[in-house]
C-alpha positions in Angstrom: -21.4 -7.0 28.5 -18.2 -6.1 30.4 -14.8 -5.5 28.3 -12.2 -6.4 29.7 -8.4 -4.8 28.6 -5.8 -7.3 28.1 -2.6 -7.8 30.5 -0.5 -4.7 30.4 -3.1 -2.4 28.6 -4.2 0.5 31.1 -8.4 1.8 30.8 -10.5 4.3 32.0 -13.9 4.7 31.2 -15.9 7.3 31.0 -19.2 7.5 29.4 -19.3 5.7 26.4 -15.1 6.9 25.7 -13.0 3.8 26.9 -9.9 5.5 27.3 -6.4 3.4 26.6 -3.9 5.7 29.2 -0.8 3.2 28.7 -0.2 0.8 26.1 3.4 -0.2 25.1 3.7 -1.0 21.2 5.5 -4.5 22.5 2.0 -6.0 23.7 0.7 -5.2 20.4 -1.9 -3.7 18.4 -3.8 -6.6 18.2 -4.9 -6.5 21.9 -5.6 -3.0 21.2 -8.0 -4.3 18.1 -9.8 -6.9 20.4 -10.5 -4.1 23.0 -11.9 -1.8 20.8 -14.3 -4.4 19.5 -15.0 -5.3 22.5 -16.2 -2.0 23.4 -17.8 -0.8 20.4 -19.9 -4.4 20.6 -20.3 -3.1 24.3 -21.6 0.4 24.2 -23.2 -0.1 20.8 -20.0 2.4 18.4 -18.8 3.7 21.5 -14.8 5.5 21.0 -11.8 4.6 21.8 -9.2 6.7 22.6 -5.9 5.7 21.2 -2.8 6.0 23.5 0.2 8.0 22.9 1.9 5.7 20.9 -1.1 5.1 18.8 -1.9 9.0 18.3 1.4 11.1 18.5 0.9 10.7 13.5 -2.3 12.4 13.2 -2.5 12.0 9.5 -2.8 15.4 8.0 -6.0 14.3 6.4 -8.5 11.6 8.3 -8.3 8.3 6.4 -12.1 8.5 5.7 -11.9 11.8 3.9 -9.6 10.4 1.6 -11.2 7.2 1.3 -14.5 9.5 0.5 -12.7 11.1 -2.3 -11.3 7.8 -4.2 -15.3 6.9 -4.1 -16.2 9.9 -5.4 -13.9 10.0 -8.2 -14.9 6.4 -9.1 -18.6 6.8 -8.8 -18.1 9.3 -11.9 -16.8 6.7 -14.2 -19.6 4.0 -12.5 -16.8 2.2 -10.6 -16.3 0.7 -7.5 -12.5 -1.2 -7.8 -10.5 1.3 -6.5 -7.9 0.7 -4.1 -6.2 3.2 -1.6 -2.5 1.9 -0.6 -1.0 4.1 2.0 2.5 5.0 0.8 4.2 4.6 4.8 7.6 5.2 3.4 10.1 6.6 6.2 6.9 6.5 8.4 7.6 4.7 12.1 5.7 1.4 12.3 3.4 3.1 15.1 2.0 5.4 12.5 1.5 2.5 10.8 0.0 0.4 13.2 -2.7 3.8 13.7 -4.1 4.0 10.3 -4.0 0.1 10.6 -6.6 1.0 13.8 -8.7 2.6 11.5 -9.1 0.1 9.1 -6.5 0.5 6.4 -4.6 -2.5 5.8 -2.7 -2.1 2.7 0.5 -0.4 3.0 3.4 1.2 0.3 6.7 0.7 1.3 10.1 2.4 -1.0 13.2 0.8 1.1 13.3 -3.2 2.0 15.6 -3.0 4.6 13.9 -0.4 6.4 10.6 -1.6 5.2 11.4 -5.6 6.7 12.5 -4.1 10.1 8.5 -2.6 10.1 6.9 -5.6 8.7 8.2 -7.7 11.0 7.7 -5.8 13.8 3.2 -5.3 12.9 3.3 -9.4 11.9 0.9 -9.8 13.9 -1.9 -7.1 12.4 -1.6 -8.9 9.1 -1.2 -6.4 6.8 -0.7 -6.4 3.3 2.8 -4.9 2.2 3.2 -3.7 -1.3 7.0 -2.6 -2.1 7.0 0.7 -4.5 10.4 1.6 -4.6 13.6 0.4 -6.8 14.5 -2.9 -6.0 18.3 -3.8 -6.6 18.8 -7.1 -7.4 20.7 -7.8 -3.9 17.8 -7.2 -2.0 15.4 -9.2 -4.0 15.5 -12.4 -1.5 13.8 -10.3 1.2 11.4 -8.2 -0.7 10.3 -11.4 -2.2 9.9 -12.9 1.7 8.9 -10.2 3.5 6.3 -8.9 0.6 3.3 -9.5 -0.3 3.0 -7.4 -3.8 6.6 -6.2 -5.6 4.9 -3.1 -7.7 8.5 -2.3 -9.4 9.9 -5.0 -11.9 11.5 -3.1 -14.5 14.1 -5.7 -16.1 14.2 -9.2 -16.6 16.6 -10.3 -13.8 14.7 -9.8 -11.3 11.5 -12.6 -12.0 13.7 -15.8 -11.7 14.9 -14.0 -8.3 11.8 -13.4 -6.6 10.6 -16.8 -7.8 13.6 -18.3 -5.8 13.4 -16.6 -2.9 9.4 -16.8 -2.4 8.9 -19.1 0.5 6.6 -22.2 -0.3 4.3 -21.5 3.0 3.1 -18.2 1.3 1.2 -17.9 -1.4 2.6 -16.6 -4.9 4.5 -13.0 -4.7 1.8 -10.2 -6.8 3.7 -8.8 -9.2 3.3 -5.5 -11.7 5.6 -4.1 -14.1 6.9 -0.6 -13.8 6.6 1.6 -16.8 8.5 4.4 -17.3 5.5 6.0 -19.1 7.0 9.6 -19.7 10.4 8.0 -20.4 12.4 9.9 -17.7 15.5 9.9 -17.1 15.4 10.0 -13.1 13.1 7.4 -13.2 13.3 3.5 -13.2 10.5 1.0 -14.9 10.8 -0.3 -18.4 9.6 1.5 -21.9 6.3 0.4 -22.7 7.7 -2.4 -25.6 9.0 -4.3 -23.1 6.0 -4.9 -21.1 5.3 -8.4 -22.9 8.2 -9.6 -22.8 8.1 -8.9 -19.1 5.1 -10.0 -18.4 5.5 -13.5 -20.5 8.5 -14.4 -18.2 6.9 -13.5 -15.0 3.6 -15.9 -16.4 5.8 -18.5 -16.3 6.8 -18.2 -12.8 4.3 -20.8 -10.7 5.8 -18.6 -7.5 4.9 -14.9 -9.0 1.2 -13.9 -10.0 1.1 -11.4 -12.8 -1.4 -8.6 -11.7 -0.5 -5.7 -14.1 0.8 -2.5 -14.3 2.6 0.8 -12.3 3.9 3.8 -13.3 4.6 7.4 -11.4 4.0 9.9 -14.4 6.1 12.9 -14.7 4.5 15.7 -12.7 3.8 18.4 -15.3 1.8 21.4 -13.8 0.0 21.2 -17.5 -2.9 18.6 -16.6 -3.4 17.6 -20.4 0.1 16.6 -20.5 -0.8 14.2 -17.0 -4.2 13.2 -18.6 -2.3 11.9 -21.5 0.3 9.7 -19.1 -2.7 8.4 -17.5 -4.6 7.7 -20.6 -0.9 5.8 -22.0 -1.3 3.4 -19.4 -4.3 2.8 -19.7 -3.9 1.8 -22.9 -1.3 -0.4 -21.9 -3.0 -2.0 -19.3 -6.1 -2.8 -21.5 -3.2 -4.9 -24.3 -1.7 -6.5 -21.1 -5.5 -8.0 -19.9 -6.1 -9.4 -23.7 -2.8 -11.4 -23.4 -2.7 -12.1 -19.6 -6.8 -12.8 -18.5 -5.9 -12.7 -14.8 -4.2 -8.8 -14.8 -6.8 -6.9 -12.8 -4.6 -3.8 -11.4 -3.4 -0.9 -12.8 -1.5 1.0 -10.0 -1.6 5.0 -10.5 -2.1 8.2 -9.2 -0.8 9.8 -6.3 -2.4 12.3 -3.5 -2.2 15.1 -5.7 -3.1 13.8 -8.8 -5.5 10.3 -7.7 -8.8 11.9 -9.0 -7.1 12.2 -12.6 -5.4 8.4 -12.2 -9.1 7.1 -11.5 -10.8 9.0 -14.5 -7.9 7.3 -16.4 -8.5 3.5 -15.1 -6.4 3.6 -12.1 -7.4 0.3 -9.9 -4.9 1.5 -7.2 -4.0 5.2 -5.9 -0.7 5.2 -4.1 -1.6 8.3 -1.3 1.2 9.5 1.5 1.2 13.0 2.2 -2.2 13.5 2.2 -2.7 10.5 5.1 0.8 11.2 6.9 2.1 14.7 6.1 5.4 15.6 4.8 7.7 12.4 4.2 10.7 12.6 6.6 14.3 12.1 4.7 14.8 9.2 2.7 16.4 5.7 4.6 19.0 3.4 2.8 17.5 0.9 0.3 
């Protein structure tokens, strides 16, 4: 079967390696998706080798070790619902649109403005964009466009926002309530008695779907003290599901702590460093 490269994308074959020498980000990834199919359909799995802009963000750790590990710690429990979101906070949408080539497609982002800029710019790869950091009420009409899960309503101002703002053409904004679990200070979410009161409101919202729970636990270097946060929510989550039948995600657990998380009940892990190395400094909100 002969592959060939769309307009503007530069091969060379060699063996079973189709090599991509130039491919500008503007003709977009998927061209580079329907080539690599092409070729792996081709030469029965042959490789592709990503261009520059594709492979300047090695992650520090290959998405399939990582992906290996969440199914490892879930298989010890006998589970198989766990969820990997790649935190691609202050990440450049290329290094995006690379583990996107390698089959992740959810994706963790803490700013909305910088976070819109990048969504817009992969539309077309149809990813699935979860928004993990603070939202300020300002900036609720675009997380609740340009989103497809809000992981961080804390107070009740915020539901009748992102109901407004939700455009009728997509399909109800996922929601989950931030707990502050360890009651920090530095931290945002709400204490743990306000979770139905939360939750009630946002049920009554035809444009927001309740789906659960998230919460960042204090990192104590004791890991009884973490096992406990874990275990907390948990707890929570299970009193959430007897009043709300639909919650089905309980989003904890980070890329140092995920294996603990899971033990706990974790249905998401929210992993960064360990895929993309070292976050660079934070954008604006």
């Amino acid at each position: 079967m002969p592959v060939s490269a769309p307009a503007r994308l530069e091969c060379a074959r060699s063996d079973r390696t189709l090599r991509l020498i130039a491919a500008p980000l503007s003709v977009g990834i998927a061209a580079v998706s329907a080539v690599t199919a092409r070729w792996k359909e081709a030469t029965g799995g042959g490789t592709l080798a990503l261009p520059f802009f594709l492979d300047r963000h090695v992650p520090a750790s290959s998405l399939q070790q990582i992906l290996d590990a969440i199914h490892a710690a879930a298989a010890e429990h006998a589970r198989s619902d766990v969820r990997l979101l790649a935190v691609s906070k202050t990440k450049p949408a290329d290094a995006v649109a690379a583990l996107a080539a390698q089959g992740q497609r959810a994706f963790g982002e803490n700013y909305v403005q910088e976070a819109h800029t990048k969504i817009a710019a992969l539309r077309e790869l149809g990813l699935e964009w979860h928004l993990i950091g603070h939202l300020q009420s300002n900036k609720a009409d675009i997380a609740s466009q340009y989103f497809d899960w809000v992981q961080t309503v804390d107070r009740a101002k915020l539901i009748p926002l992102l109901a407004r703002y939700r455009p009728d053409d997509r399909a109800p904004l996922n929601v989950l309530i931030q707990v502050n679990i360890d009651d920090e200070d530095s931290k945002y979410g709400c204490a743990p008695d306000a979770i139905d009161r939360l939750a009630d409101a946002i049920a009554l919202q035809p444009r927001l779907q309740l789906r659960g729970l998230m919460a960042i636990p204090a990192p104590f270097p004791d890991q009884a003290r973490r096992v406990s946060a874990f275990a907390r929510m948990q707890d929570l989550f299970a009193q959430l599901q007897q009043r709300h039948r639909q919650v089905d995600t309980l989003s904890m657990g980070m890329s140092a702590d995920f294996a603990e998380a899971i033990a706990a009940g974790a249905t998401m892990v929210r992993v960064g460093t360990a895929l993309f190395g070292a976050r660079a400094p934070a954008a604006s909100a």
